[in-house]
C-alpha positions in Angstrom: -18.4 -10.7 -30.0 -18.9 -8.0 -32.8 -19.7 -5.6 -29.5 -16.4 -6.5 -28.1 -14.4 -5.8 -30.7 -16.0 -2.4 -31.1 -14.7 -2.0 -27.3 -11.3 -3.4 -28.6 -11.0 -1.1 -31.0 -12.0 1.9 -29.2 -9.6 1.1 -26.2 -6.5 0.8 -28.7 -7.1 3.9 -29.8 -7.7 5.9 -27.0 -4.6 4.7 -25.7 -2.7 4.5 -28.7 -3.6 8.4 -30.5 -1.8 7.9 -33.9 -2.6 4.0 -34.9 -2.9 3.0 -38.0 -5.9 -0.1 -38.8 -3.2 -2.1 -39.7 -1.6 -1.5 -36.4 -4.6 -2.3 -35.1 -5.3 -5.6 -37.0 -2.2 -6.6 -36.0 -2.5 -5.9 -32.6 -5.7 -7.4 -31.9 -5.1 -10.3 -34.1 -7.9 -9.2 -36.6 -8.8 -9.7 -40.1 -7.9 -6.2 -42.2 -11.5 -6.3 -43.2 -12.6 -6.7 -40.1 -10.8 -3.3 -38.5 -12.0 -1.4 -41.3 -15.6 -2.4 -41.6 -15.3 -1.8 -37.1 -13.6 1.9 -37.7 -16.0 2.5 -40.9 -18.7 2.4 -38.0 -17.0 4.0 -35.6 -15.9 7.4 -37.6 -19.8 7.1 -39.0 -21.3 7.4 -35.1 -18.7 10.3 -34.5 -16.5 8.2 -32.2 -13.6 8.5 -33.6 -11.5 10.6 -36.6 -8.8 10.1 -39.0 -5.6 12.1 -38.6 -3.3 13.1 -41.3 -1.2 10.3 -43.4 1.8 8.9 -41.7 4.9 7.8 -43.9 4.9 5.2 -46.1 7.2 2.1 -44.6 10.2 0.8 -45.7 8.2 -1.4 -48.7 6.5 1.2 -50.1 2.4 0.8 -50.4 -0.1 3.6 -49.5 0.6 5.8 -46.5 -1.2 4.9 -43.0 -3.9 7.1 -41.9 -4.0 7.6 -38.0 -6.8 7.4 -35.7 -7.6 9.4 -32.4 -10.9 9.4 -30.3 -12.9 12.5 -31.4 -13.0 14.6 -28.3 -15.8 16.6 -29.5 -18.1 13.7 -28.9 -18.1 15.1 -25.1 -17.0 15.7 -21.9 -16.8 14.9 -18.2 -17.2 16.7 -15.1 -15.0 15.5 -12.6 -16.1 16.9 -8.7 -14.3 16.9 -5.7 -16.7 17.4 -2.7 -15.0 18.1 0.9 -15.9 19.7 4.0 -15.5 23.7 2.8 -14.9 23.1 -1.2 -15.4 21.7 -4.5 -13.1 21.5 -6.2 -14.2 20.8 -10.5 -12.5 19.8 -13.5 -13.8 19.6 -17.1 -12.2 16.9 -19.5 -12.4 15.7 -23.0 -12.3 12.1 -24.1 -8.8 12.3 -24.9 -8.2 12.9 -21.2 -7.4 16.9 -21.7 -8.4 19.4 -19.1 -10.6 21.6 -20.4 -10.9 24.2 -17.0 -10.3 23.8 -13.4 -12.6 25.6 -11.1 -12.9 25.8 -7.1 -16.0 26.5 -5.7 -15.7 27.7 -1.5 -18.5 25.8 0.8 -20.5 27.1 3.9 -19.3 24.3 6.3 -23.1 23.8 7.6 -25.6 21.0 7.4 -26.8 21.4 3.6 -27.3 17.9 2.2 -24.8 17.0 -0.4 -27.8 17.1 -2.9 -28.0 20.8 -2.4 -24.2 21.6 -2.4 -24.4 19.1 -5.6 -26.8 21.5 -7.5 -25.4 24.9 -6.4 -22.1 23.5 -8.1 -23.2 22.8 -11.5 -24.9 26.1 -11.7 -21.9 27.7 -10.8 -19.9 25.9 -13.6 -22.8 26.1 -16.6 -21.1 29.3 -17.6 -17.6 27.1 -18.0 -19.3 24.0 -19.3 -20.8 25.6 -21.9 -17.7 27.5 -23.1 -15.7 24.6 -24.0 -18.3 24.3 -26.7 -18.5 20.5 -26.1 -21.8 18.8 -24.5 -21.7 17.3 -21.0 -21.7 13.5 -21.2 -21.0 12.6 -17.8 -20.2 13.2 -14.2 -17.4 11.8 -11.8 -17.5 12.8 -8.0 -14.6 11.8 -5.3 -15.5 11.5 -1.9 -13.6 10.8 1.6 -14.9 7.8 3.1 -15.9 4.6 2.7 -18.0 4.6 -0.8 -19.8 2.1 -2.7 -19.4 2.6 -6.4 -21.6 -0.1 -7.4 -24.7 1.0 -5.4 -23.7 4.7 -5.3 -23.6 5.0 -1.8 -21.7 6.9 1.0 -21.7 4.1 3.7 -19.7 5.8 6.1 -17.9 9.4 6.3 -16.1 11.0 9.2 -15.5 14.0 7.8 -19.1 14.3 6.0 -20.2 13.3 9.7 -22.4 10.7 7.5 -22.6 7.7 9.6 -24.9 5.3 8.3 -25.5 4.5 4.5 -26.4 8.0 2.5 -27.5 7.2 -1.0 -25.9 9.9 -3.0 -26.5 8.7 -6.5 -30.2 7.8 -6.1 -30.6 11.7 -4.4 -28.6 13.4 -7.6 -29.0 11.5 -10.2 -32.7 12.5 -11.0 -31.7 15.9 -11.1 -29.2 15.5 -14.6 -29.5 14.1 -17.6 -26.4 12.3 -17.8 -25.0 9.2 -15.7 -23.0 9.9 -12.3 -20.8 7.9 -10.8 -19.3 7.9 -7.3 -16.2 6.6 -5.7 -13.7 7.2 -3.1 -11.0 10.3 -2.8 -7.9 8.1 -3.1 -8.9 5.9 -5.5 -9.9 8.7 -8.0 -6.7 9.7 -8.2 -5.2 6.1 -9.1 -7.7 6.8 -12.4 -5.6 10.2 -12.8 -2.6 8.5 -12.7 -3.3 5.7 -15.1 -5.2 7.8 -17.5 -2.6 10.8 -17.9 -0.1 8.2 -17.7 -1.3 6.4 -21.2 0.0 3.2 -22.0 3.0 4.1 -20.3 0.5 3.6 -16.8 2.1 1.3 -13.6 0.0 -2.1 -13.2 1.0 -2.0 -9.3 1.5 1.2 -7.1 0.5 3.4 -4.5 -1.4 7.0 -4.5 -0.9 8.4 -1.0 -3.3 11.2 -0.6 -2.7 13.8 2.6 -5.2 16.8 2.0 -5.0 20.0 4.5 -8.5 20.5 5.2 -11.0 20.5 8.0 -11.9 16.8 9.3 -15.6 17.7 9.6 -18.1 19.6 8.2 -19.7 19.9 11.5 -18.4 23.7 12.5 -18.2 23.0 16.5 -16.0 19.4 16.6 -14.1 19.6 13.2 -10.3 20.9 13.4 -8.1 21.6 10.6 -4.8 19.0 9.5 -3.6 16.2 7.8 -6.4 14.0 6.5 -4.5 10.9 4.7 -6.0 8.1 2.6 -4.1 5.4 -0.2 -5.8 4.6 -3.3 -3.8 0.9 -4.3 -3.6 -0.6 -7.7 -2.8 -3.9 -8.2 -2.3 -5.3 -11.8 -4.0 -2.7 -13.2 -7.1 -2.5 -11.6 -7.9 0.0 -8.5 -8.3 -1.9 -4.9 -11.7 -1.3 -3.0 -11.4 -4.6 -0.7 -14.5 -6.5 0.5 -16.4 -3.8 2.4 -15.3 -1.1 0.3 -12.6 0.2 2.9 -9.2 -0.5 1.2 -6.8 2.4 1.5 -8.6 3.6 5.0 -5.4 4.7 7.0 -4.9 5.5 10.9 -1.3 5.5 12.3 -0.4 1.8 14.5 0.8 5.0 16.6 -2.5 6.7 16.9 -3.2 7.4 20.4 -6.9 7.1 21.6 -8.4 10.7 21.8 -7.2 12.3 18.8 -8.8 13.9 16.3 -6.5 13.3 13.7 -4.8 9.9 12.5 -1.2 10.3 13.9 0.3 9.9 16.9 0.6 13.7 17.4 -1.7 16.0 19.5 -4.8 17.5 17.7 -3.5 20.7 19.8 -0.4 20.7 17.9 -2.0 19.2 14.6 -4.1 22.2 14.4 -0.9 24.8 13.8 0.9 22.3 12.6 3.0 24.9 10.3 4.5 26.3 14.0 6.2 23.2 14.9 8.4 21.9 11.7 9.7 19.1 13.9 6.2 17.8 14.3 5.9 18.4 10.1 8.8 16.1 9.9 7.9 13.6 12.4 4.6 13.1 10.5 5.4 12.5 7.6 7.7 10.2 8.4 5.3 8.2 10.7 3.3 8.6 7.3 5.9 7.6 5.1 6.9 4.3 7.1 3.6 3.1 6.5 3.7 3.6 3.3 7.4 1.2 3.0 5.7 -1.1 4.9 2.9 -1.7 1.8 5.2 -1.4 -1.1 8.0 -3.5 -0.1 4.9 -6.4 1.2 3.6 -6.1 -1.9 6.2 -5.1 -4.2 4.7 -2.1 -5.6 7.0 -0.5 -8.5 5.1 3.4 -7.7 4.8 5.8 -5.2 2.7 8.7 -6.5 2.5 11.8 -3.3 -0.2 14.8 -4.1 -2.3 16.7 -1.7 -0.5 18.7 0.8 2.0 17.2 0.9 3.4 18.5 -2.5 4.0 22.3 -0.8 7.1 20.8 1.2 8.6 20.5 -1.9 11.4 17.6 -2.1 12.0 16.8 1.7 8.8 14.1 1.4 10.0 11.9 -1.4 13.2 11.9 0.1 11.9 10.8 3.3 9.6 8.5 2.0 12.4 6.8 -0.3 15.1 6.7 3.0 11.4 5.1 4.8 11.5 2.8 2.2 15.0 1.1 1.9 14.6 1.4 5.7 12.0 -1.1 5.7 14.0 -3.6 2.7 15.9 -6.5 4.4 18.2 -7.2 0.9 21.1 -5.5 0.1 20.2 -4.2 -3.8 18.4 -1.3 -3.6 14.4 -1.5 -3.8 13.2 -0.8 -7.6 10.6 2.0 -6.6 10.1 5.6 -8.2 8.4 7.7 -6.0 6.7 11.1 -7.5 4.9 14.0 -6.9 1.3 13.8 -8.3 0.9 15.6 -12.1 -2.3 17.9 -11.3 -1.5 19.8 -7.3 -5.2 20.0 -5.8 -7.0 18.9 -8.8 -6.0 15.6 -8.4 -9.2 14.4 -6.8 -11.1 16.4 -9.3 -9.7 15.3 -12.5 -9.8 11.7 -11.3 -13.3 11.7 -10.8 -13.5 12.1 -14.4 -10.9 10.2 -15.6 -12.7 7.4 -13.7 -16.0 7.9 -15.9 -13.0 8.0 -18.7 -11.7 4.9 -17.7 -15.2 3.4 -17.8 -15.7 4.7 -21.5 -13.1 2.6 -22.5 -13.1 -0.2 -20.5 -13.5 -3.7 -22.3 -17.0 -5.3 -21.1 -16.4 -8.8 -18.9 -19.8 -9.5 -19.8 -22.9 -8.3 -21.8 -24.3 -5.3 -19.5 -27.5 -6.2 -17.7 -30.6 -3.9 -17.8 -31.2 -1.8 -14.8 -33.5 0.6 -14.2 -31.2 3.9 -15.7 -29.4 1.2 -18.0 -26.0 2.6 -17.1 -25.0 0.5 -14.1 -23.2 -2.5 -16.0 -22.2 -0.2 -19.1 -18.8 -0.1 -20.1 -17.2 0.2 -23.5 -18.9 0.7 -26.6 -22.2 -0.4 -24.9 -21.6 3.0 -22.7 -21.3 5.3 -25.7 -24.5 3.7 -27.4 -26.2 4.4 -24.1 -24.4 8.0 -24.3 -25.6 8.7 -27.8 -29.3 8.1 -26.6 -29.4 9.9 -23.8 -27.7 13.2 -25.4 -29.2 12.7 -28.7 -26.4 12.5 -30.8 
């Protein structure tokens, strides 16, 4: 219990920069005592800090002093790895973005352990200028990925085709814990975690990158390659086998490359034929109305390549959307461009290993061999604290 009301704690501030320990008390339905001996600790292990005194309320008494997570403690690096580049993002446990780097690839055959090591070298120099140690690691990947096991089980455009155990190839070569999940679903964690407490429970990240659908340099051609990332009551969507938020078009037609109905020939200068631009994303967008309105989603969030066509997507996807209503009020959906352009991938991947930080434990975490599989909340910053010697 005492554990989980250290996670408590943590979460209501991290979420909550500002609060007061009688906000807190209050909040979480805890004694006084109890929130100051829990912050006492917390300020002691360098977790959090006090902020400057608030103003004293309408009955007078001493002035609240507000809390924040202490960002210094450390940060994450959040990598997006594609077919010809990672892209990299530092960030601090407050969720601020401490640099944005992109690395170019050789599209070749180099195992992703190798491409995985060139890129950290590459960003020591900007790691080690934010003056903050590394912590952690995030990495978003297309395909279908199990975060549990760390595991690639499938990738078309990594051409990795039967199970490719990422983490147990990279994580012997860093000192600090990895975690792996899909594209999409990294940037639901952006969302929610730049979002605050103001986050959606229930929406949709649609995810349409321009980039090459292979690695492979003789079969891959350049396009459209789409994914969703769901959330549903707060929690990201993965599905049974890992493969929620796969997309191809009910329009696909056998033979191409791509996931729409249109030709890979006219997919591949797509930016010659602005009627084909159009007529994709609509066939994009009325997939997209089909999910919300089914399952009443309150957010549409739009980032990739999509974003340099400026307005004309959200409008089609909202006209795509009351299309597919059958009442007569109009549906309650906003629909958005993503915050962070091409970085969204990358500064999910860390606000995922954020997220985790500050999660509250279901259960007490079980041992496993590198002790961080089950960790989440204040049990993850103990762990943290060891293994960076703090």
């Amino acid at each position: 219990m005492q554990t989980m009301n250290l996670s408590r704690v943590l979460r209501l501030i991290w979420m909550n920069p500002g609060i007061s320990r009688i906000e807190i008390a209050r909040a979480l339905d805890l004694d006084k005592s109890t929130i100051t001996n829990i912050t006492s600790r917390l300020i002691s292990q360098q977790l959090i800090i006090t902020l400057e005194e608030g103003e004293v309320g309408a009955k007078g008494g001493r002035k609240p002093v507000g809390l924040a997570i202490d960002s210094t403690f450390g940060m994450i690096v959040g990598l997006e790895m594609t077919t010809d580049r990672i892209m990299a993002a530092g960030m601090d446990l407050r969720g601020n973005v401490l640099f944005m780097q992109q690395l170019a690839l050789e599209r070749d055959s180099e195992p992703l352990e190798q491409v995985f090591i060139k890129a950290m070298k590459v960003l020591g120099p900007a790691i080690a200028q934010t003056g903050i140690p590394l912590i952690g690691i995030g990495i978003g990947l297309s395909g279908l990925i199990d975060p549990v096991e760390g595991v690639i089980i499938k990738s078309i455009p990594l051409d990795i085709v039967s199970s490719y155990r990422l983490l147990d190839r990279i994580q012997p070569l860093v000192d600090v814990p990895i975690f792996i999940d899909n594209d999409a679903n990294c940037c639901c964690w952006e969302e929610m975690v730049t979002s605050g407490r103001d986050r959606y429970d229930n929406f949709i990240f649609v995810l349409a990158e321009d980039r090459f659908h292979s690695v492979n340099r003789d079969s891959s051609r350049m396009g459209f390659a789409v994914g969703f990332g769901l959330v549903i009551h707060g929690e990201v969507l993965r599905g049974a086998d890992y493969a929620a938020g796969e997309f191809q078009s009910i329009l696909w037609k056998p033979g191409n490359t791509s996931q729409f109905s249109i030709s890979d020939e006219v997919m591949a200068e797509i930016e010659k034929h602005p009627q084909a631009i159009e007529k994709t994303i609509h066939e994009l967008a009325s997939h997209v109305a089909f999910l919300t309105n089914v399952l009443d989603l309150s957010r549409v969030v739009i980032g990739g390549g999509l974003v340099r066509y400026g307005e004309s997507p959200l409008a089609i996807f909202s006209s795509e959307i009351e299309k597919n209503w059958s009442y007569p009020h109009q549906v309650n959906c906003e629909i958005c461009m993503v915050h962070d352009g091409e970085y969204a991938v990358a500064i999910g991947a860390a606000a995922m290993y954020l997220e985790r930080m500050f999660t509250l434990p279901a259960i007490s975490a079980e041992n496993t061999e590198d002790g961080t599989e089950q960790l989440q909340g204040y049990e993850m910053f103990q762990h943290l604290r060891k293994v960076t010697g703090r």
